[in-house]
C-alpha positions in Angstrom: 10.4 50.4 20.3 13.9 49.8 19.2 14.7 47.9 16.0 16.9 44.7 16.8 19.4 44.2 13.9 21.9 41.6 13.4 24.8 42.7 10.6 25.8 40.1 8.3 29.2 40.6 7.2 33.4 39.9 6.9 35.4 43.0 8.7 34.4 45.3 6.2 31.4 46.6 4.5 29.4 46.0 7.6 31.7 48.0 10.3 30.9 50.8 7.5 27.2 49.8 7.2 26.8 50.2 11.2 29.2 53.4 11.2 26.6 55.3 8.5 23.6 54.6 9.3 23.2 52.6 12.8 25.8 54.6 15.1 23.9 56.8 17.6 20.6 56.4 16.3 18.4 55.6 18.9 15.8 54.1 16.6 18.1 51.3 16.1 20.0 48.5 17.9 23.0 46.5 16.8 22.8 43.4 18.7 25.4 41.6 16.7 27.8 41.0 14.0 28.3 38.0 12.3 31.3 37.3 10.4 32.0 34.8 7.0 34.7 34.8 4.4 38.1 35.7 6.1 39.5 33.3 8.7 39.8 33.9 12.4 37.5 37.3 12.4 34.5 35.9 14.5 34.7 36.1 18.6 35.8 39.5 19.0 33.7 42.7 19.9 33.2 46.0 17.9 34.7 48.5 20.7 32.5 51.1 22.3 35.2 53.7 21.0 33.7 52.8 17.7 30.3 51.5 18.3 30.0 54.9 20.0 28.3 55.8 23.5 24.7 53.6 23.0 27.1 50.5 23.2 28.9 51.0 26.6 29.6 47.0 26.5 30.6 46.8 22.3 29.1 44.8 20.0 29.8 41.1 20.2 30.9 39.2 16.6 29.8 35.6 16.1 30.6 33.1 13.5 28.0 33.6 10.7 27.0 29.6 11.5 25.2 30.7 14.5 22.7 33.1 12.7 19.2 31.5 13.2 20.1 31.0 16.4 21.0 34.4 17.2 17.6 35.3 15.5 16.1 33.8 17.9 18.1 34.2 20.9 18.4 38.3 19.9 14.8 38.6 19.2 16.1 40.5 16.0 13.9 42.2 13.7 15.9 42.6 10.9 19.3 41.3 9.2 21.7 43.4 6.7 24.1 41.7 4.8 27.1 43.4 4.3 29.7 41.9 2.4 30.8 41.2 -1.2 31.7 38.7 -3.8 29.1 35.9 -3.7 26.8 34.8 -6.0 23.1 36.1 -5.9 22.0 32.1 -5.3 24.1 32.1 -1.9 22.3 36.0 -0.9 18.6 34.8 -1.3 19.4 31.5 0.0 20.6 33.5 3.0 18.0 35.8 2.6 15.5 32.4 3.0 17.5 31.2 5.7 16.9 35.1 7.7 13.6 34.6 6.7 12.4 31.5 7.2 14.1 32.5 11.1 11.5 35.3 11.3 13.9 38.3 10.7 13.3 40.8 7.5 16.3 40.8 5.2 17.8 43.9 4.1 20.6 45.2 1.4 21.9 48.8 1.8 22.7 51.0 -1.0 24.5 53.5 -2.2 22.5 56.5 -0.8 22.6 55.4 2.8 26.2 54.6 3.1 27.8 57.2 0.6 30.2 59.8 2.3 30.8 62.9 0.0 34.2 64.2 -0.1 35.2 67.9 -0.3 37.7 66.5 -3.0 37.4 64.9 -6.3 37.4 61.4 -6.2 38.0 58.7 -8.5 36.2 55.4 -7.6 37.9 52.1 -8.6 35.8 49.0 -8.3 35.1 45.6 -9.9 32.9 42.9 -10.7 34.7 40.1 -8.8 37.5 40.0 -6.9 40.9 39.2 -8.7 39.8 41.7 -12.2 42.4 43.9 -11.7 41.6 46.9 -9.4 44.7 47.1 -8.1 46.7 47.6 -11.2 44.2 50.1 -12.7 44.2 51.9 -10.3 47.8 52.1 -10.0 47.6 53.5 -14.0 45.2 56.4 -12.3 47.7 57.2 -10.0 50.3 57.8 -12.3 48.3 59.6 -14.7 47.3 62.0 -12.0 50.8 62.4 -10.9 52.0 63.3 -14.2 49.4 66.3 -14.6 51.0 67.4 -11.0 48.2 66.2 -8.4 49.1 65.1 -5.4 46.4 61.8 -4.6 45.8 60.3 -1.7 44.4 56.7 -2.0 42.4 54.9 0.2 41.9 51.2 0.1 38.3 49.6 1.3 38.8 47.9 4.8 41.0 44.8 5.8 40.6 45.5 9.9 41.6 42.1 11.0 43.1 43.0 14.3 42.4 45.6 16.8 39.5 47.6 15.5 39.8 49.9 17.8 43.4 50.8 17.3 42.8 50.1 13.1 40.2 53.1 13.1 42.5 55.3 11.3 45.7 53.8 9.6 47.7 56.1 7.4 51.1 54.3 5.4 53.3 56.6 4.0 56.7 54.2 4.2 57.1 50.5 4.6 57.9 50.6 8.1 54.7 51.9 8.2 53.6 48.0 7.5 55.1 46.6 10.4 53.7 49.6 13.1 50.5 48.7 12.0 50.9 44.8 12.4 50.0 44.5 9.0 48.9 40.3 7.4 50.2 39.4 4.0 46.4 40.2 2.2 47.0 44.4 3.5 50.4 44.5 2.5 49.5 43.3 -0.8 47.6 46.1 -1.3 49.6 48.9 0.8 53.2 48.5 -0.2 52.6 49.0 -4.2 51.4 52.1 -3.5 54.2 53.3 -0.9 56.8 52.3 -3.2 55.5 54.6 -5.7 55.7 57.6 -3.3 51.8 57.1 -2.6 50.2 58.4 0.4 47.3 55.7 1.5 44.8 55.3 4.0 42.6 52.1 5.5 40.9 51.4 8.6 37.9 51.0 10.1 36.0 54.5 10.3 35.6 55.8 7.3 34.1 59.2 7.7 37.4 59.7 9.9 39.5 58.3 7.7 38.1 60.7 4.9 39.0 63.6 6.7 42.3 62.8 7.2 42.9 61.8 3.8 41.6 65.3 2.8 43.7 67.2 5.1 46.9 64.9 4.5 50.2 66.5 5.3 51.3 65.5 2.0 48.0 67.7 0.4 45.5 66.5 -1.8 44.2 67.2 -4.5 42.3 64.2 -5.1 41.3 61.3 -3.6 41.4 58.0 -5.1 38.8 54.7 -3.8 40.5 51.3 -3.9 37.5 48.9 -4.1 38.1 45.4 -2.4 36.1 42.6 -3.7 33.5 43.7 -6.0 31.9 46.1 -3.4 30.8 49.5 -4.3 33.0 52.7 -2.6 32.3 54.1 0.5 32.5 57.6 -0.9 30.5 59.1 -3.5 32.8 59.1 -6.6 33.0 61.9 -9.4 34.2 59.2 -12.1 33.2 55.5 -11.4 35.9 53.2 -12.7 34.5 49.4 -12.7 36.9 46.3 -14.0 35.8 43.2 -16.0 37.3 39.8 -16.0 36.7 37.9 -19.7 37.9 35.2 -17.9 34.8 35.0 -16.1 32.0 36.2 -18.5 28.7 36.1 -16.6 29.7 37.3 -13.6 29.3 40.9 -14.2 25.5 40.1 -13.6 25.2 37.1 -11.5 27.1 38.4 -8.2 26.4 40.9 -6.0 27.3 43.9 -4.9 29.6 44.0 -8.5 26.3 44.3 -10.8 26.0 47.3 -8.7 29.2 48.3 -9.2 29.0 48.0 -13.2 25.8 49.8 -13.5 27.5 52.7 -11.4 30.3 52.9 -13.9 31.1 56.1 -15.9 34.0 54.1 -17.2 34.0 50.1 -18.1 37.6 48.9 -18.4 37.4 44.9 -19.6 40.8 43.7 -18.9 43.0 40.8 -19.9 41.7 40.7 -23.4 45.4 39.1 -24.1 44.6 35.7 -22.5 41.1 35.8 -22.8 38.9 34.2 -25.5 37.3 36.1 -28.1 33.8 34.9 -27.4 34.3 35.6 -23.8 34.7 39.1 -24.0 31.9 39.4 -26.8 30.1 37.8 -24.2 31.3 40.4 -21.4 31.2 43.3 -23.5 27.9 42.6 -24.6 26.8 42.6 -20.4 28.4 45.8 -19.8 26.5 47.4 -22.7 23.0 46.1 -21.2 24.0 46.7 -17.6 25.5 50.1 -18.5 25.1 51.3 -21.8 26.4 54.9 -21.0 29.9 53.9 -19.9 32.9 54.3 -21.8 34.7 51.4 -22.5 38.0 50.7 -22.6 39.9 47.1 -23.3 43.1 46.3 -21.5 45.4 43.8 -21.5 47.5 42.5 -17.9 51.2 43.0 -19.1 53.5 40.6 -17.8 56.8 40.4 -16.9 59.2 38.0 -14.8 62.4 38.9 -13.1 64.0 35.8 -14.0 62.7 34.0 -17.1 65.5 31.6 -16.7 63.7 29.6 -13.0 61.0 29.2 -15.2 61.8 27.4 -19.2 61.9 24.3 -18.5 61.6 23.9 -15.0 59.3 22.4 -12.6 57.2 25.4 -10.8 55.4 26.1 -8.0 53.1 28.9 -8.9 51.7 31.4 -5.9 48.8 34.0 -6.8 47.1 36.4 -4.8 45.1 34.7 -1.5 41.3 35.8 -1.8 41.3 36.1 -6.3 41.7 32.2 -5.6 39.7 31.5 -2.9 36.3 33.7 -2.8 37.1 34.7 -5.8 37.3 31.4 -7.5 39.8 31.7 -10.2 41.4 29.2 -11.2 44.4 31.0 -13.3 46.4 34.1 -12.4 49.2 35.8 -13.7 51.7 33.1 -12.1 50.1 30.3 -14.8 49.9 32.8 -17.2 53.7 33.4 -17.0 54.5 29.6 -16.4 52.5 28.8 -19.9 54.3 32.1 -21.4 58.0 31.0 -20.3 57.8 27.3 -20.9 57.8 25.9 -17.8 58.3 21.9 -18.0 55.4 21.4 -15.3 53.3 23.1 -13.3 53.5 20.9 -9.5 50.5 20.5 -7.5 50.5 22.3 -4.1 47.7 20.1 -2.4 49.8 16.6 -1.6 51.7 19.2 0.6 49.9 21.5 2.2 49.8 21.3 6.0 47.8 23.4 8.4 45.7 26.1 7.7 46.7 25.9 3.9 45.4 22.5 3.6 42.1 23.6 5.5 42.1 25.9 2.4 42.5 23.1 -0.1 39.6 21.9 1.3 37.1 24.8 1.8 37.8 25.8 -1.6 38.1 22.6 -3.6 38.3 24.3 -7.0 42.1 25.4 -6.4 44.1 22.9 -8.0 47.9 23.6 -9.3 48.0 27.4 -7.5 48.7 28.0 -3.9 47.3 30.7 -2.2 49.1 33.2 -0.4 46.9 33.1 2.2 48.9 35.2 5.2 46.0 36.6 7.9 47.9 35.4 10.8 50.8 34.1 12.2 49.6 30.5 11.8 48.8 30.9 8.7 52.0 32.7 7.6 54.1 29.9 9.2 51.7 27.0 7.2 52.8 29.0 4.0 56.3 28.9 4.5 55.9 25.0 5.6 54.4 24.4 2.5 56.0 26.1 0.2 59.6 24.7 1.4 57.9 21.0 1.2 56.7 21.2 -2.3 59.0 19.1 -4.7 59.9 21.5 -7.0 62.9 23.4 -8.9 61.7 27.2 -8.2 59.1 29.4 -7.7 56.6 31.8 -9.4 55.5 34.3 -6.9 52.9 36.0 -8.4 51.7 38.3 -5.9 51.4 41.7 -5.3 54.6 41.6 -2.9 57.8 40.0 -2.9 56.9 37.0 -0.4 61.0 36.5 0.5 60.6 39.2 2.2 57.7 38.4 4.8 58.9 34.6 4.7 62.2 32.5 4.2 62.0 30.2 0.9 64.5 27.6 0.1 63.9 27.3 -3.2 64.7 29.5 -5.8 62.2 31.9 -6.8 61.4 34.6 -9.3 58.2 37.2 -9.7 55.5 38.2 -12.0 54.5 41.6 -12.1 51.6 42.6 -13.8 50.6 46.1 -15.1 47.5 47.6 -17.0 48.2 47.7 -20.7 45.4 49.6 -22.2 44.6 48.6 -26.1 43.7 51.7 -28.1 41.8 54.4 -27.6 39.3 55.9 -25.5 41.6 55.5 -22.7 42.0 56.6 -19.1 45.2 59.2 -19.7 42.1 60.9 -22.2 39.4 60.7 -19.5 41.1 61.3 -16.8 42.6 65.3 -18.3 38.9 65.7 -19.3 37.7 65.3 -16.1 40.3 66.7 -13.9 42.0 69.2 -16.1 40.9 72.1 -13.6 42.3 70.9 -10.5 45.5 70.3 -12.6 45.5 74.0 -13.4 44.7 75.2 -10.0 
């Protein structure tokens, strides 16, 4: 008989999860998704041009919420959970809740949901979300470029849309962003690399997507993974990069998957030494050596630096960080403060007295924000609730400190500058050394 299995996950890991290992095996049957995490993801249906021919009708997607029921309802035998960035208290209290509903609870790993690439590839992941993937890897990139590789990136899953027509998505240009209907969370993570002359890929179908990013018109040479969250890549890396946050020392082995993503690590970078405390990252560095005691490590510090200094000494500021480091990823200080503190601004204004719609729906799912707003932006509704609260908020100007310049998704009539931050690694071993070690061959070929 057939296996009934319910996936567990946020339009991401498990799309990948079902892809590997559950697509056109007849030994199994997918009888739903759930989704958590992102808003708005729930009620749609996994196409059959994914799900593939055993699923003529799709696979419907429910609201996590409804899982015992579904259990039940779905007579299913077994549950996978498939997404990142919670705590291991909230897995095996899900895992009791699976449980105690009569389904077995499962956690896939690396061997089962690994692709292997004909090309090198460099893996970049993290131990929460909001460490600093992005910007490390964006200190790969150029390295590579400078020894004359051409890389082609591609950036774990944000398929909030249509799957179907999200399978494959390929940005070479911004225009690309707006053909591919892209929310504020994916251009965060596209546009930095197309305004470096960056090739990158996302999607839903990863195998596919791998092939293309191999045979990029472009070329490639090598292939670099963009973790999201603190999952572990898709495709089986030749060096394992894995980011720590001092800021939150513990974490590196109290959340899952990112303890699996440290003790897959070839290389350990602990960023943001500069604004950490010292006992914090003895604390973290003394983690990383028990978790992964063959790693290399490297400390880094998160550079800063503002457009406009002057919108921030002595004014009154509205800071903005990144969406999901705040919310799932429960930080409670980004670059913005960082640079607010750094510049002198005269006060830091609380967002939440003005937050309307879907932001304030965020205030309150994720009561530990307090002075930040997040740029939360995965739909039109909530795009338009972040302009609205933004331009209510009594304040002199504006610290953007996001990955993109928000004036240009959304009209702000205030005046506002940005914080840019780039990896700023601290002496030596560091990735430039590495990196030729590694890939000096393919540099020569």
């Amino acid at each position: 008989m057939k296996k009934n299995i319910i996936i567990i996950g946020a339009a991401g890991r498990d799309f990948h999860n079902f892809n590997t290992v559950y697509r056109g095996n007849p030994e199994y049957q997918v009888v739903a998704f759930t989704a958590a995490q992102i808003p708005d993801i729930a009620d749609r249906i996994y196409p059959t041009a994914l799900a593939g021919e055993l699923y003529p009708q799709g696979i419907p997607i429910f609201p996590q919420k409804e899982l015992p029921r579904l259990i039940n309802d779905l007579e299913a035998n077994e549950c996978v959970f498939s997404y990142s960035d919670v705590p291991y208290t909230y897995v095996m209290g899900l895992s009791a809740e699976v449980n105690a509903s009569g389904a077995d609870f499962t956690l896939l790993g690396p061997k089962r949901t690994m692709l292997k690439s004909v090309k090198p590839v460099i893996a970049v992941g993290a131990i929460r979300t909001g460490c600093g993937k992005s910007q490390t890897s964006r200190k790969i990139v150029e390295i590579l470029m400078e020894m004359g590789l051409k890389v082609v990136a591609v950036r774990h899953p944000m398929p909030y849309g249509d799957l179907a027509a999200q399978r494959v998505q390929r940005f070479a240009e911004i225009d690309d962003l707006k053909k591919h209907n892209c929310t504020i969370e994916e251009m965060e993570e596209y546009e930095p690399y197309i305004e470096r002359g960056n090739v990158i890929y996302a999607g839903v179908d990863y195998k596919a997507i791998l092939h293309a990013a191999e045979n990029d018109p472009n070329g490639c040479d090598v292939i670099l993974w963009d973790g999201g969250n603190d999952d572990f890549p898709f495709y089986k890396p030749d060096l394992m990069v894995t980011v720590v946050d001092p800021h939150r020392p513990g974490h590196e082995l109290s959340y899952f998957p990112g303890e699996v993503t440290l003790r897959l690590a070839d290389v350990v970078v602990i960023n943001k030494v500069d604004s950490a405390s010292p006992s914090n990252i003895t604390t973290v560095k003394k983690n990383v050596l028990h978790a992964a005691p063959t790693a290399t490590i490297i400390e880094a510090a998160s550079a800063i630096t503002v457009d406009d200094e002057s919108l921030i000494r002595g004014k009154r500021v509205l800071v903005i960080e990144d969406g999901p480091t705040l919310t799932h990823g429960e930080m409670k200080l980004g670059a913005g403060i960082v640079a607010a503190q750094r510049f002198g601004a005269a006060q830091i204004i609380d967002p939440r007295p003005y937050a309307v719609g879907e932001l304030a729906d965020a205030f309150r799912t994720y009561p530990h924000i307090e002075n930040l707003l997040p740029a939360m932006g995965y739909g039109e509704k909530q795009v338009a609730d972040l302009a609205a609260t933004i331009n209510k908020v009594d304040c002199d100007a504006v610290i953007i400190a996001t990955p993109i310049d928000l004036q240009r998704v959304l009209e702000i009539n205030k005046p506002a500058t940005r914080v840019k931050y780039e990896l700023d690694e601290i002496g030596k071993p560091n990735l430039k050394q590495i990196i030729h070690g590694r890939f000096a061959k393919q540099a020569k070929a």
